[in-house]
Structures are given as C-alpha cells and as structure tokens.
N, C-alpha and C positions, 0 to 999 in steps of 0.2 A: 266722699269728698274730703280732702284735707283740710285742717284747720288753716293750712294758709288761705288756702283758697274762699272757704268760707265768710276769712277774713275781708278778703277782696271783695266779697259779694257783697259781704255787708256795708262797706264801706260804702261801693256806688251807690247807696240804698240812703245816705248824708241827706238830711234837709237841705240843706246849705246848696251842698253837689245840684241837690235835683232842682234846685231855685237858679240857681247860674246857669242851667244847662238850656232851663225852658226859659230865659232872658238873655240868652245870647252873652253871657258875660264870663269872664274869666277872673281867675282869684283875685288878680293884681285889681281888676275891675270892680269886684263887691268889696275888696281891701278898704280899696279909696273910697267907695260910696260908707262906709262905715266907720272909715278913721282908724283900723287899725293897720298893723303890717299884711303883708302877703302870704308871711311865714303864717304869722298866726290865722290866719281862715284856713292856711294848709293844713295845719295841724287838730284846727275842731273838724275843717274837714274829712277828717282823720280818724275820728273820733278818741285822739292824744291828748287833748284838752276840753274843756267847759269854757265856753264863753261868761263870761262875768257877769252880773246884776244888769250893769250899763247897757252894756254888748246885747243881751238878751233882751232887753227893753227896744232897741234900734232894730234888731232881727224881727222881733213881734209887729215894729209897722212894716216890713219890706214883704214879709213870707206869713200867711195866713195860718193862726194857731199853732205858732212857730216851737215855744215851749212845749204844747201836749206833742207834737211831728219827734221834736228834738227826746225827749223821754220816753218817746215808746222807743223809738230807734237805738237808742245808749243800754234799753232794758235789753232790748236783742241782740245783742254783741253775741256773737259766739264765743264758747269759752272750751278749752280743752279738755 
C-alpha cells in the first residue's frame, strides 16, 4: 500500500470523522456546534492541525475520552 493511500486510511480513522459520521452531522454542522470555522474541523479532521486547550476541552464533552481517541490516532500517522 502506498503512503498516500495509507494516508487516506488513516485519516477516515479521525475522532472527529468517526463522531459526525455516527451523528449524522457534517463539518459545517460540528463547526457551528463548537464555534469554530469549517475549515478548521477540516483540517484537525485531517490530522493538519491540533485542536487547542479550548477546542479540546468542548470536544471532551461531545465525543467520549476524546483526548486519549485523538493521541492514539495522531501517534498512528503513517510516516514514510
């Protein structure tokens, strides 16, 4: 398997991803339930970015053990 593709797997493998998917909601949707842009859930959902202190504190009530989810997932990046 290619590292891009890898990449892709990992990706749909996002906390985030896998919380909107099984609530029915789309970026623009956890966006606004969180207060930030759309860009930016795209982008942690992406694993492009860290969500911030704040961020992760509002993710910890919505998505259950959301920081231990979010750090195993970041530790599994595949890398080249």
């Amino acid at each position: 398997m290619s590292i891009k593709q890898r990449l892709t797997e990992w990706k749909k493998e996002s906390p985030i991803r896998k919380y909107r998917a099984q609530q029915g909601l789309s970026q623009a949707d956890l966006a606004s339930i969180l207060g930030v842009a759309a860009y930016t859930l795209q982008r942690w959902e992406e694993g492009a970015m860290n969500p911030g202190e704040k961020n992760i504190s509002k993710l910890n009530e919505i998505i259950p053990e959301f920081e231990k989810l979010w750090g195993e997932w970041k530790s599994d990046k595949p890398t080249m």
